[in-house]
LUMVO-137297 format. One record per residue: x, y, z of N, C-alpha, C in turn; residue number from 1. Coordinates in Angstrom, 1 decimal. Atoms other than C-alpha are relative to their C-alpha. Layout:
# residues N
+--------+--------+--------+--------+--------+--------+--------+--------+--------+-----+
:    n.X :    n.Y :    n.Z :   ca.X :   ca.Y :   ca.Z :    c.X :    c.Y :    c.Z :   n :
+--------+--------+--------+--------+--------+--------+--------+--------+--------+-----+
:      X :      Y :      Z :      X :      Y :      Z :      X :      Y :      Z : NUM :
...
+--------+--------+--------+--------+--------+--------+--------+--------+--------+-----+
# end
This chain:
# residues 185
+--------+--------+--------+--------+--------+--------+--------+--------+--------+-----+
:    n.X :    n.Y :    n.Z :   ca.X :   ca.Y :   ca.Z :    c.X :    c.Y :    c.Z :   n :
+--------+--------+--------+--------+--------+--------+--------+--------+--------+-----+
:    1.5 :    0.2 :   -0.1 :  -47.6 :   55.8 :   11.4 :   -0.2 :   -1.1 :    1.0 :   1 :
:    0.4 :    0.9 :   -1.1 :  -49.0 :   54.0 :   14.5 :   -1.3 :   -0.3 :    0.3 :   2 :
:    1.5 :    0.0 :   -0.6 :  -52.2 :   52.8 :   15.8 :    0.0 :   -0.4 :    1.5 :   3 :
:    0.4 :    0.2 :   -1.5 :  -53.0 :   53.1 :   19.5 :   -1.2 :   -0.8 :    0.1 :   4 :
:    0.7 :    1.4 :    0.1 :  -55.3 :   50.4 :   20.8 :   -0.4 :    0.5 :    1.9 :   5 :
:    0.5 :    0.1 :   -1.2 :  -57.5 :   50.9 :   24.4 :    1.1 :   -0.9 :    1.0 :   6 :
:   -0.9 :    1.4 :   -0.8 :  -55.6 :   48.9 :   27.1 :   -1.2 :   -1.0 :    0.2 :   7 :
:    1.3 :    1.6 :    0.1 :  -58.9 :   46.4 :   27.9 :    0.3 :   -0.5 :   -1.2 :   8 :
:    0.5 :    0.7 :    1.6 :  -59.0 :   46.1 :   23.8 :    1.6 :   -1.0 :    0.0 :   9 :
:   -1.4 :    0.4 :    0.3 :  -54.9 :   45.4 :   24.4 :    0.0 :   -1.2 :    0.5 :  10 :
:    0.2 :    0.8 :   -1.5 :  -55.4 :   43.1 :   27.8 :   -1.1 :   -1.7 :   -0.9 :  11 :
:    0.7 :    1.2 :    0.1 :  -58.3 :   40.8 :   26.0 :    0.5 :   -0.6 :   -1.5 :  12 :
:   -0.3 :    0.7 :    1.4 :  -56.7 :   40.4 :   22.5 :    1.6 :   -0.2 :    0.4 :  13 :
:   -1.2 :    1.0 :    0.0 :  -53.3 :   39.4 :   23.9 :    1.1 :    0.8 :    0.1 :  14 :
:   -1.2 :   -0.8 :    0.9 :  -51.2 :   42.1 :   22.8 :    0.8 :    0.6 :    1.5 :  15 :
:   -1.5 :   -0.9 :   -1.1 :  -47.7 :   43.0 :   25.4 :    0.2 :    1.1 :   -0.3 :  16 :
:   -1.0 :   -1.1 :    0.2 :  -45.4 :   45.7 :   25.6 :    0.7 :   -0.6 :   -0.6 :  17 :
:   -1.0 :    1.0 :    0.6 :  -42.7 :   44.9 :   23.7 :    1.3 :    0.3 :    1.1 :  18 :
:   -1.0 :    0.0 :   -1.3 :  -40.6 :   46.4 :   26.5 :    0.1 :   -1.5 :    0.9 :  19 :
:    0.2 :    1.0 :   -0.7 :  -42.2 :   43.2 :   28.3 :    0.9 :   -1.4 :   -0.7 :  20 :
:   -0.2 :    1.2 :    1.1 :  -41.2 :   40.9 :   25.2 :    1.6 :    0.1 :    0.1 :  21 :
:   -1.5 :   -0.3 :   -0.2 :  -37.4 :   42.2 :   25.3 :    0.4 :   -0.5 :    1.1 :  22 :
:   -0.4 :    0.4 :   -1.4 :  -37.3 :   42.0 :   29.2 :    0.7 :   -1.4 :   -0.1 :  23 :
:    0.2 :    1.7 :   -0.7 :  -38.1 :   38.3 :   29.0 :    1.1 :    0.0 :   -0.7 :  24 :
:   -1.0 :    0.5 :    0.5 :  -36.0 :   37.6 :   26.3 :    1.5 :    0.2 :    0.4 :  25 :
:   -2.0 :   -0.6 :   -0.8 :  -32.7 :   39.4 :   27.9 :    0.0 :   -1.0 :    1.2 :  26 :
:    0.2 :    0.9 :   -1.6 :  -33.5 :   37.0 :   30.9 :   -0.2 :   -1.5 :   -0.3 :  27 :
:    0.5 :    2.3 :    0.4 :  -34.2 :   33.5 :   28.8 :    1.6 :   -0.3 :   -0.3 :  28 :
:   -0.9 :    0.7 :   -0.1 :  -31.3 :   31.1 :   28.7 :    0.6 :    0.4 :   -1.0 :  29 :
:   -0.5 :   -0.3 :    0.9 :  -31.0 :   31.9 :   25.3 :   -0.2 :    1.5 :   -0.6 :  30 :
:   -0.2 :   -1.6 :    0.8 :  -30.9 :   35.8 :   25.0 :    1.0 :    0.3 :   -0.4 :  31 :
:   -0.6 :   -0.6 :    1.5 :  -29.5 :   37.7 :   22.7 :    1.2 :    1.3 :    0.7 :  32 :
:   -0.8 :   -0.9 :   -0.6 :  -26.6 :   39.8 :   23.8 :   -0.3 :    1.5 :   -0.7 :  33 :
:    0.6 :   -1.3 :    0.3 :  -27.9 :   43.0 :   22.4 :   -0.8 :    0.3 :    0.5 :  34 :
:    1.3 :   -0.3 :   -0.7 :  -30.7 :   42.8 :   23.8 :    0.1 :    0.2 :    1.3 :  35 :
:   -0.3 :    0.2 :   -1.5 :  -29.6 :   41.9 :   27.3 :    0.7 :    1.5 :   -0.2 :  36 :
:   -0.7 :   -1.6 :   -0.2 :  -27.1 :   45.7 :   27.4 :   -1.3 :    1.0 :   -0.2 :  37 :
:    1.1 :   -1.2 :   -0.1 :  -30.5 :   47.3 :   26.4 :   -0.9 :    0.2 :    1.3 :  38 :
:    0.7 :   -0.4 :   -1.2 :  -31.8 :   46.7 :   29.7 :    0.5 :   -0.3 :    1.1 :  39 :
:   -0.6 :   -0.7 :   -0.6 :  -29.0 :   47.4 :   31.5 :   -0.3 :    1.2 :    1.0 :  40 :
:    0.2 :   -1.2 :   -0.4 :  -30.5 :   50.8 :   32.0 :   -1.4 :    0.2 :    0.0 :  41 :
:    0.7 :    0.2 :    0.5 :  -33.7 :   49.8 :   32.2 :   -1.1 :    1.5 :    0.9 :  42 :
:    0.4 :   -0.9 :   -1.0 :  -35.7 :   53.2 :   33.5 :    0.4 :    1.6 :   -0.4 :  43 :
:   -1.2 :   -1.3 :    0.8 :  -33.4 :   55.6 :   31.0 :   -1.2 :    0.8 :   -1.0 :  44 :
:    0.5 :   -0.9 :    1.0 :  -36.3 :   56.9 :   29.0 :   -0.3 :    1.2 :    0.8 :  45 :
:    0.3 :   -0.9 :   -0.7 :  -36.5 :   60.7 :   29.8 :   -1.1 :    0.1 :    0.6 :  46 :
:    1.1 :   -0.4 :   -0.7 :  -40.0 :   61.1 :   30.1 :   -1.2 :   -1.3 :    0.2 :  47 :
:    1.0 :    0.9 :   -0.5 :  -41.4 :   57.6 :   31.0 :    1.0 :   -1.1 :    0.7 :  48 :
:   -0.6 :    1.3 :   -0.6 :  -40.8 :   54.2 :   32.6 :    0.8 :   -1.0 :   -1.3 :  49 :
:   -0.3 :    0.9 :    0.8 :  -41.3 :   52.2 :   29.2 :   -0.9 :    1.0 :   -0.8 :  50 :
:    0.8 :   -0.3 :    0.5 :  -43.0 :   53.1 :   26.0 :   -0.8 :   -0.4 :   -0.4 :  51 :
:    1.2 :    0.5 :    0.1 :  -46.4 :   52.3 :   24.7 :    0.2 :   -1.1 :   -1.2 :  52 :
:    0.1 :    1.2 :    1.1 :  -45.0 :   49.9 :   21.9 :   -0.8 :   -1.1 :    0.5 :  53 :
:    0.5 :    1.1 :   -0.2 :  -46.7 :   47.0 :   21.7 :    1.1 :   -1.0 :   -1.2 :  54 :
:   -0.6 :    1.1 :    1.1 :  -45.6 :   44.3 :   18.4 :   -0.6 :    1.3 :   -1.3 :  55 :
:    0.3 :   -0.3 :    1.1 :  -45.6 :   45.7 :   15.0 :   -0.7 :   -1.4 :   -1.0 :  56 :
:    0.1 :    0.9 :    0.6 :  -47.9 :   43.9 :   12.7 :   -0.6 :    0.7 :   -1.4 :  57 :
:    0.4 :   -0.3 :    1.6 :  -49.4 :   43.0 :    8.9 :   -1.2 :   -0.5 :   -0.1 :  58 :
:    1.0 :    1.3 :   -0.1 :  -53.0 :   41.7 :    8.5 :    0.3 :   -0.8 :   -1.2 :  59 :
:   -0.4 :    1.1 :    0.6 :  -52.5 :   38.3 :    7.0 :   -0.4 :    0.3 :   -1.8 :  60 :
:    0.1 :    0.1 :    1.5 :  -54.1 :   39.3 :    3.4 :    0.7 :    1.2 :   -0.4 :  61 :
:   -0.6 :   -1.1 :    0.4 :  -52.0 :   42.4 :    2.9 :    2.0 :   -1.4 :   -0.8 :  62 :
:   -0.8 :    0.5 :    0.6 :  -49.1 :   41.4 :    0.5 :    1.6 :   -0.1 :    0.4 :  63 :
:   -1.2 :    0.0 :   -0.4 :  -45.9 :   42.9 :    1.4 :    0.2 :    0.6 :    1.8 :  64 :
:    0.3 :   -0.4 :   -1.4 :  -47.2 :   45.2 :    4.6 :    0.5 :    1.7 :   -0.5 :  65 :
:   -1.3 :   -1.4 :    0.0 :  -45.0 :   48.3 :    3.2 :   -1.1 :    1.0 :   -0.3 :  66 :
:    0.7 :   -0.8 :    0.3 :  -47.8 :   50.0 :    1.1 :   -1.1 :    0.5 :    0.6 :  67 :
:    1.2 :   -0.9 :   -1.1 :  -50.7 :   52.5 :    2.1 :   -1.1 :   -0.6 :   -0.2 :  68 :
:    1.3 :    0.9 :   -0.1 :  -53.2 :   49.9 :    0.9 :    0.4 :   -0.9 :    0.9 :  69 :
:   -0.3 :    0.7 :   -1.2 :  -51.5 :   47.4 :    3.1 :   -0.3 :    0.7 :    0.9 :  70 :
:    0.3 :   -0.8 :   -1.3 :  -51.1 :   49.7 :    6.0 :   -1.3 :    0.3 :    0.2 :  71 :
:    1.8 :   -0.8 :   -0.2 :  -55.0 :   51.0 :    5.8 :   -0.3 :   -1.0 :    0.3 :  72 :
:    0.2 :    1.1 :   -0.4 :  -55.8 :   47.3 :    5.6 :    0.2 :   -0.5 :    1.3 :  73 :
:    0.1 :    0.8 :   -1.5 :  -54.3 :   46.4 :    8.9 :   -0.1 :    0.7 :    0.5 :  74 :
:    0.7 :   -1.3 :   -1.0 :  -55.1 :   49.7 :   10.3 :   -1.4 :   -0.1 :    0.6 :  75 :
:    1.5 :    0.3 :   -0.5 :  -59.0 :   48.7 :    9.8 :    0.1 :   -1.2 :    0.6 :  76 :
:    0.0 :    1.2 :   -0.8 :  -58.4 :   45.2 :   10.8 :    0.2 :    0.0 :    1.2 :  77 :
:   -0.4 :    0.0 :   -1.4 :  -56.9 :   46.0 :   13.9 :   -1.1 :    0.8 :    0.9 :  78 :
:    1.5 :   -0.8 :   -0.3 :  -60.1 :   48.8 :   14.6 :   -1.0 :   -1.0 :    0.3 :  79 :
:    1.5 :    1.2 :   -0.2 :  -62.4 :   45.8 :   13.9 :    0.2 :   -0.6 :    1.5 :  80 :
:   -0.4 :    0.9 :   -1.2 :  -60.1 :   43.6 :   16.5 :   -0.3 :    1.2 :    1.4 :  81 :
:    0.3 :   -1.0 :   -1.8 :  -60.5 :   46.6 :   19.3 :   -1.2 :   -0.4 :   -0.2 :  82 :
:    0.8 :   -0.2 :    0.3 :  -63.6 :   47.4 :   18.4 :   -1.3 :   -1.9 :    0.8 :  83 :
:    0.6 :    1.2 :   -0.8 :  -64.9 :   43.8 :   19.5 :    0.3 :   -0.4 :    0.5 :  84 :
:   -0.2 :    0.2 :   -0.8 :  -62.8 :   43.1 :   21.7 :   -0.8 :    0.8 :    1.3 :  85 :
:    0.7 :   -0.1 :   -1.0 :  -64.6 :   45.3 :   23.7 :   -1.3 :    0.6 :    0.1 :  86 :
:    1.6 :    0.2 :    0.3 :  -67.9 :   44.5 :   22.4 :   -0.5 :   -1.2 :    0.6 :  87 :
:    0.0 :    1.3 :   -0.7 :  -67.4 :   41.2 :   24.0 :    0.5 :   -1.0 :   -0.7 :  88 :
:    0.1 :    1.3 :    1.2 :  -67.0 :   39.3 :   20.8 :    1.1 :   -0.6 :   -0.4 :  89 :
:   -1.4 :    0.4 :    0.6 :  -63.4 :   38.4 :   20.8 :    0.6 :   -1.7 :    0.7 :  90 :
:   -0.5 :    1.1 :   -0.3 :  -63.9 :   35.2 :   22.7 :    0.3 :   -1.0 :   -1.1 :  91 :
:   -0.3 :    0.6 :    1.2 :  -63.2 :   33.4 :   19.6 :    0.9 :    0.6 :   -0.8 :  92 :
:   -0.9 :   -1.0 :    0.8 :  -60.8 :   36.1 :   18.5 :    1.4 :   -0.7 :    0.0 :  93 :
:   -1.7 :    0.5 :   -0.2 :  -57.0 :   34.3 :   18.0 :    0.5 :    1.0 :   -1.1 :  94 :
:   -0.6 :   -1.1 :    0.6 :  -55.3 :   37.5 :   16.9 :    1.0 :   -0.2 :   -0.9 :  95 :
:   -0.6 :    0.1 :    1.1 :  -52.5 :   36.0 :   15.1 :   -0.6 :   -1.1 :   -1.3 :  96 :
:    0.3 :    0.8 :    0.6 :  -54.8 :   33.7 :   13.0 :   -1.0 :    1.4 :   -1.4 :  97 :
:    0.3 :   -1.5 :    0.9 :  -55.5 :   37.9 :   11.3 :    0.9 :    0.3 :   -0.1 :  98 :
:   -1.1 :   -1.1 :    0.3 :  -52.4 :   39.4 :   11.6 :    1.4 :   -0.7 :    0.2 :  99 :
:   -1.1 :    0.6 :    0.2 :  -48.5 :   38.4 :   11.5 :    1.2 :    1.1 :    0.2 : 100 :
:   -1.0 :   -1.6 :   -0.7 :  -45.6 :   40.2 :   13.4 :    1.1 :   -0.8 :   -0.5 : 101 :
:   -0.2 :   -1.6 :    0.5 :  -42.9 :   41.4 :   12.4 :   -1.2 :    1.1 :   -0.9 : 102 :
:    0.7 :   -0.6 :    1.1 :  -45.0 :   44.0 :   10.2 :    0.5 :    1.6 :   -0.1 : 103 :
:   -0.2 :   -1.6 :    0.3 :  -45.1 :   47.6 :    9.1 :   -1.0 :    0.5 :    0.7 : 104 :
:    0.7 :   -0.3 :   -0.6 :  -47.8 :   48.6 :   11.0 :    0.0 :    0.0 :    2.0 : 105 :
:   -0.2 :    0.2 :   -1.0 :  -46.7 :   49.6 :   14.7 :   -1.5 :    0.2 :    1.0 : 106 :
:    1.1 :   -0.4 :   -0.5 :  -49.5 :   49.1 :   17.6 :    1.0 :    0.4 :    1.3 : 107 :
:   -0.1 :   -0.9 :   -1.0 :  -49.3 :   51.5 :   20.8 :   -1.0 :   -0.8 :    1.1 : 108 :
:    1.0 :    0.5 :   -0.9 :  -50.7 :   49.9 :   23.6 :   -0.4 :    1.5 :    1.6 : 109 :
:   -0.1 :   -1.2 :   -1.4 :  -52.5 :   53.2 :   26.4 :    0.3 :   -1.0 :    1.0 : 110 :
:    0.1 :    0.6 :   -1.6 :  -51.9 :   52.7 :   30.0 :   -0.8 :   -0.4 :    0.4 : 111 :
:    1.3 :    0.3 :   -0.8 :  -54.1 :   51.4 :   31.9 :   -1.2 :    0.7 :    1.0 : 112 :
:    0.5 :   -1.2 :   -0.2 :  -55.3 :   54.3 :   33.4 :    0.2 :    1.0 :   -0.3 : 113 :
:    0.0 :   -1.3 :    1.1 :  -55.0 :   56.4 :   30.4 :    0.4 :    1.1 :    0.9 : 114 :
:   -0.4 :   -1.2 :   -0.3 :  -54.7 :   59.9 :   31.2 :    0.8 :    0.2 :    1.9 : 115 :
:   -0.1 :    0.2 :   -1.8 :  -54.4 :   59.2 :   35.5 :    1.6 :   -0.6 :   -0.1 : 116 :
:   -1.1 :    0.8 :    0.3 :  -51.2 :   57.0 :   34.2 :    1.0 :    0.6 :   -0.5 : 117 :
:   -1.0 :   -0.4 :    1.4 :  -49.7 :   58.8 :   31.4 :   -0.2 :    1.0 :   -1.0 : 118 :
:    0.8 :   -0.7 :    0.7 :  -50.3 :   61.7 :   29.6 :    0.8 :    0.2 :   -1.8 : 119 :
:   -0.1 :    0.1 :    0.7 :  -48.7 :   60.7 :   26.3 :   -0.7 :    0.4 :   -1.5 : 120 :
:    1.2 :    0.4 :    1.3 :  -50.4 :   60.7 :   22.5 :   -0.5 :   -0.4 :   -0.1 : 121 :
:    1.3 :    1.6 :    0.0 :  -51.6 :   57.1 :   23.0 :   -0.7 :    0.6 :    0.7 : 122 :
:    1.2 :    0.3 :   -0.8 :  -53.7 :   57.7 :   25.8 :   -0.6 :    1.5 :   -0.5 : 123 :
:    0.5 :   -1.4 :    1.0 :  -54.3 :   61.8 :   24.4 :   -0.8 :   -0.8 :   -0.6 : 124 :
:    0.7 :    0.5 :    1.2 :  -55.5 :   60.1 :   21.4 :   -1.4 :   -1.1 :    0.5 : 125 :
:    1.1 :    1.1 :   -0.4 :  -57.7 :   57.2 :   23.1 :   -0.8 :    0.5 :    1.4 : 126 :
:    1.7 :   -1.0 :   -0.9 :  -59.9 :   59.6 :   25.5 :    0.0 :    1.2 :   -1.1 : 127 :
:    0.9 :   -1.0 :    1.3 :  -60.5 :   61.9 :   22.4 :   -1.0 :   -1.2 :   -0.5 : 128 :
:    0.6 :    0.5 :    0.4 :  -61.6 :   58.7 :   21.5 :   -1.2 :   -0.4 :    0.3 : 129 :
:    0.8 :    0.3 :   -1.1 :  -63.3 :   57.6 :   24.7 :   -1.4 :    1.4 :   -0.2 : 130 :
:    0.7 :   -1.3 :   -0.5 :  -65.0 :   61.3 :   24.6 :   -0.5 :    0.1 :   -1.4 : 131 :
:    0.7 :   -0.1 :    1.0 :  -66.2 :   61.2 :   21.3 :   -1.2 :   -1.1 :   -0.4 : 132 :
:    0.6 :    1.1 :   -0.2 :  -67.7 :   57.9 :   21.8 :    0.2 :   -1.3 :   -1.5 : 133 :
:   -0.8 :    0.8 :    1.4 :  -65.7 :   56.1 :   18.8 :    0.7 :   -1.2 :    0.4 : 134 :
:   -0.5 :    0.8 :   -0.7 :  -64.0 :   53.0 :   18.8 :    1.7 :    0.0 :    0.3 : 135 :
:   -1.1 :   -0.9 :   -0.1 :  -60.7 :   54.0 :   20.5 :    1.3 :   -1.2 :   -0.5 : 136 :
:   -1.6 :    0.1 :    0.2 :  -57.9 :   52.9 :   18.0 :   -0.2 :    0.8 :   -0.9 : 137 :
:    0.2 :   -1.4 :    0.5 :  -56.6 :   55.9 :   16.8 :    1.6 :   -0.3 :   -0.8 : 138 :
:   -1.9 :    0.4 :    0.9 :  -53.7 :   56.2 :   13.9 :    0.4 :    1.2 :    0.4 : 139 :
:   -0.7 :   -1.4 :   -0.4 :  -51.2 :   58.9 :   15.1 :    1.4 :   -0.2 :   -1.1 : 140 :
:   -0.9 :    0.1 :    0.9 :  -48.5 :   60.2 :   12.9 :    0.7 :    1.4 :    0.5 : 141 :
:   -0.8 :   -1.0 :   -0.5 :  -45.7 :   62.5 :   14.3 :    0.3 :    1.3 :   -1.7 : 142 :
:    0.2 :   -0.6 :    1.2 :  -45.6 :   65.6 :   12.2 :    1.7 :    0.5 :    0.8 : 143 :
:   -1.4 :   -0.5 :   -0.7 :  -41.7 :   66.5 :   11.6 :    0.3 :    1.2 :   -0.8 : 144 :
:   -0.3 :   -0.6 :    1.1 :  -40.2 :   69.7 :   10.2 :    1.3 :   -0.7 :   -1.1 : 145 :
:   -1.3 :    0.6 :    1.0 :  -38.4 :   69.1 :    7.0 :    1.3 :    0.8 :    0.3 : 146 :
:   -1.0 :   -1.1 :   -0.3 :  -36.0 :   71.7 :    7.9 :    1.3 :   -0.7 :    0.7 : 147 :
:   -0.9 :    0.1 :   -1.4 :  -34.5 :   70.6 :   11.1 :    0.1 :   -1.8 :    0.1 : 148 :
:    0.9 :    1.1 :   -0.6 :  -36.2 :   66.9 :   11.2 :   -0.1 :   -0.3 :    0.9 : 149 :
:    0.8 :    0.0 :   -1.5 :  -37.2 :   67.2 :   14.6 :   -1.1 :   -0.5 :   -0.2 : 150 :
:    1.1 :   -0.5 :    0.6 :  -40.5 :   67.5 :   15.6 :   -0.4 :    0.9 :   -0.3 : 151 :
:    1.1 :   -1.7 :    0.4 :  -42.7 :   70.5 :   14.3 :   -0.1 :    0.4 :    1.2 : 152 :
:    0.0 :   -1.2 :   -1.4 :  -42.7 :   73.0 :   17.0 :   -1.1 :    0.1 :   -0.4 : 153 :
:    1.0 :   -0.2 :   -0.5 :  -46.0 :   73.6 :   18.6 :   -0.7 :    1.1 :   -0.9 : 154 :
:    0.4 :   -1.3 :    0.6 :  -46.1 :   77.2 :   16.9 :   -0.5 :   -0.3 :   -1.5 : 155 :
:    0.3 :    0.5 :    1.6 :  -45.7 :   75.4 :   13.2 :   -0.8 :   -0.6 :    0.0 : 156 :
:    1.0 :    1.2 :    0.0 :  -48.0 :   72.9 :   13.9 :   -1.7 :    1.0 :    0.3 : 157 :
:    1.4 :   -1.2 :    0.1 :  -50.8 :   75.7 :   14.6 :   -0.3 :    0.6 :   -1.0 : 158 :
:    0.5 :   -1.0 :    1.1 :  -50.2 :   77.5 :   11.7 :   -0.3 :   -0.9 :   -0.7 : 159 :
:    0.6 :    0.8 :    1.1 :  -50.2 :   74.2 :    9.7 :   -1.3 :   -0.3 :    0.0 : 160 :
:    1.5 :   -0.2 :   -0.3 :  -53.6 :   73.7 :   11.2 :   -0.6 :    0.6 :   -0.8 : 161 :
:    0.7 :   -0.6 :    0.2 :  -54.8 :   76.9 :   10.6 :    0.3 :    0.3 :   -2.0 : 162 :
:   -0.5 :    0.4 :    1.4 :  -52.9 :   77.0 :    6.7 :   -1.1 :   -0.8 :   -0.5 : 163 :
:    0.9 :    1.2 :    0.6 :  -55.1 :   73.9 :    6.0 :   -1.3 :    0.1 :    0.3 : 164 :
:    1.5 :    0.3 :   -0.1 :  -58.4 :   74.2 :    7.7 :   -0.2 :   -1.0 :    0.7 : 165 :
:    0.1 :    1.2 :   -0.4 :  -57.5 :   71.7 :   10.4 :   -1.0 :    0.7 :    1.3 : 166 :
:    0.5 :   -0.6 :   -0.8 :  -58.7 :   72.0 :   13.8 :    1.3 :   -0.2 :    1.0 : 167 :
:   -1.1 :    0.0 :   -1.2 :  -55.5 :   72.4 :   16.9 :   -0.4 :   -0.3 :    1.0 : 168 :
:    0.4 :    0.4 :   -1.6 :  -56.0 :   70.8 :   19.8 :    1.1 :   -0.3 :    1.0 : 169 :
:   -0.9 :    0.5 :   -1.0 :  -53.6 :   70.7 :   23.1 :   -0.1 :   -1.2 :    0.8 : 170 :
:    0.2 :    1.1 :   -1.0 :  -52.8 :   68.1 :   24.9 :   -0.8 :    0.2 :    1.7 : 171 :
:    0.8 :   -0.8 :   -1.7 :  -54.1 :   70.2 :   28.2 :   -1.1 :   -0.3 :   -0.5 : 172 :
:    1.4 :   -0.1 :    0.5 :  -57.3 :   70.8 :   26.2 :   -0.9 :   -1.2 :    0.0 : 173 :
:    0.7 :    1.3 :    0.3 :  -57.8 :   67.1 :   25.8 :   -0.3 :   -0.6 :    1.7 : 174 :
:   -0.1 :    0.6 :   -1.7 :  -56.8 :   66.3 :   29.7 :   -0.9 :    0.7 :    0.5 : 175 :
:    0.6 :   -0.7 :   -0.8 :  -58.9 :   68.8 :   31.0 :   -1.8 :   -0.2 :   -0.4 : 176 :
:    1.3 :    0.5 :   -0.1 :  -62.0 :   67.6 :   29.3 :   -0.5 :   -1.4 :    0.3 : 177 :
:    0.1 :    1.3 :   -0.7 :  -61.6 :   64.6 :   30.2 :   -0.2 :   -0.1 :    1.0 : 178 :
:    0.3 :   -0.3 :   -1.4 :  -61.5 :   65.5 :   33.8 :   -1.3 :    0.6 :    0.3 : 179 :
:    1.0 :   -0.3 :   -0.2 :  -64.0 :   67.2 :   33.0 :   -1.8 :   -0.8 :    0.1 : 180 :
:    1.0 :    0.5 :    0.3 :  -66.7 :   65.1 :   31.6 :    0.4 :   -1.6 :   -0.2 : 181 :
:   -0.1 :    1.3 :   -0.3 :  -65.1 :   61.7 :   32.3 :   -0.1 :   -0.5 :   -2.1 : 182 :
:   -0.2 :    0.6 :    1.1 :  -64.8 :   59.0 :   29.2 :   -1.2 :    0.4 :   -1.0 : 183 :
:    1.2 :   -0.8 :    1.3 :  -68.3 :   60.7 :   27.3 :   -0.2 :    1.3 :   -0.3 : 184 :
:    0.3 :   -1.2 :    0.3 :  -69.4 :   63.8 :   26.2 :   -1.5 :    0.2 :   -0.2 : 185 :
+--------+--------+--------+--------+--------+--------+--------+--------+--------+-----+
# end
C-alpha cells in the first residue's frame, strides 16, 4: 500500500526521491558499501530511469505505524499535507514536525510532467485525480494473484471488477482523457 503525492505537493513539502537520497549517500565520504554497488548500474530498471519512491513514513501520533488505523492515519495526514501544500498554506508546513521516516507507509512521488513524463500508476492515479478535481494523493495497492504471486493479469483483474461491482479502468483510458480534456473534466 502506497500513496502517490502530486509533484508541486512533493517539490513544496520537501519530499526527494529516494533514488536521490541513496545517490548522495553512495557518494558521501561516509557511504555505505551496499549501497554504493546499487548504483553501479544506475539506469538498470527495465521500464524507467528511477522509481517514484519517495521516503516511507508514520504520522507522529500513530503508535507502532504497522496497523490499518495507523496506516489510514498517515494516509489522511499526508492528503491534508498535499492538499495544502497546494492550497498555498504549507508555508509554515515543517513536514517532519507530522510525520517520522523510516515508516510503514510508502509515498510515490509523480513526475513532473505526469503523464508527458511517465506513464506509470503514480502519475495514472494523480491525473484521475487531477480530472476528477480531488485532492491528488491517491493510495494504490498492487493487486497480486494468490496462485502464481505475480501480478493479477489484466484478464483477472476485469473479472474481479466485474465479480465485485467495481468499475475497470485502462491505463490508455486514463491517458487518453487526459489528452483529452487536460487536468479537469
Amino acid at each position: 500500500i502506497c500513496v502517490a503525492i502530486h509533484p508541486k505537493s512533493a517539490q513544496v513539502l520537501g519530499l526527494p526521491y529516494m533514488f536521490d537520497i541513496l545517490k548522495a549517500v553512495s557518494q558521501s565520504a561516509n557511504g555505505y558499501r551496499a549501497i554504493e554497488t546499487m548504483y553501479e548500474r544506475i539506469g538498470d530498471i527495465p521500464y524507467d530511469r528511477r522509481s517514484s519512491f519517495s521516503i516511507t513514513v508514520n504520522h507522529r501520533s500513530t503508535f507502532t505505524g504497522i496497523t490499518d488505523r495507523d496506516r489510514s492515519l498517515t494516509i489522511k495526514e499526508v492528503a491534508k499535507a498535499v492538499e495544502m501544500s497546494l492550497d498555498g498554506g504549507a508555508s509554515d508546513f515543517v513536514f517532519g514536525r507530522h510525520f517520522r521516516s523510516p515508516g510503514h507507509v510508502p509515498i510515490l512521488r509523480a513526475a513532473d510532467k505526469l503523464l508527458e513524463e511517465r506513464r506509470g500508476q503514480t502519475e495514472l492515479s494523480i491525473a484521475m485525480a487531477e480530472m476528477a478535481g480531488i485532492t491528488p494523493a491517491m493510495v494504490l495497492c498492487e493487486m497480486l494473484d494468490g496462485a502464481t504471486g505475480k501480478a493479477l493479469s489484466k484478464q483477472r483483474a476485469r473479472a474481479y471488477a466485474r465479480d465485485n461491482n467495481l468499475i475497470f479502468i485502462e491505463g490508455r483510458e486514463i491517458v487518453e482523457a487526459y489528452e483529452k480534456h487536460g487536468n479537469t473534466i
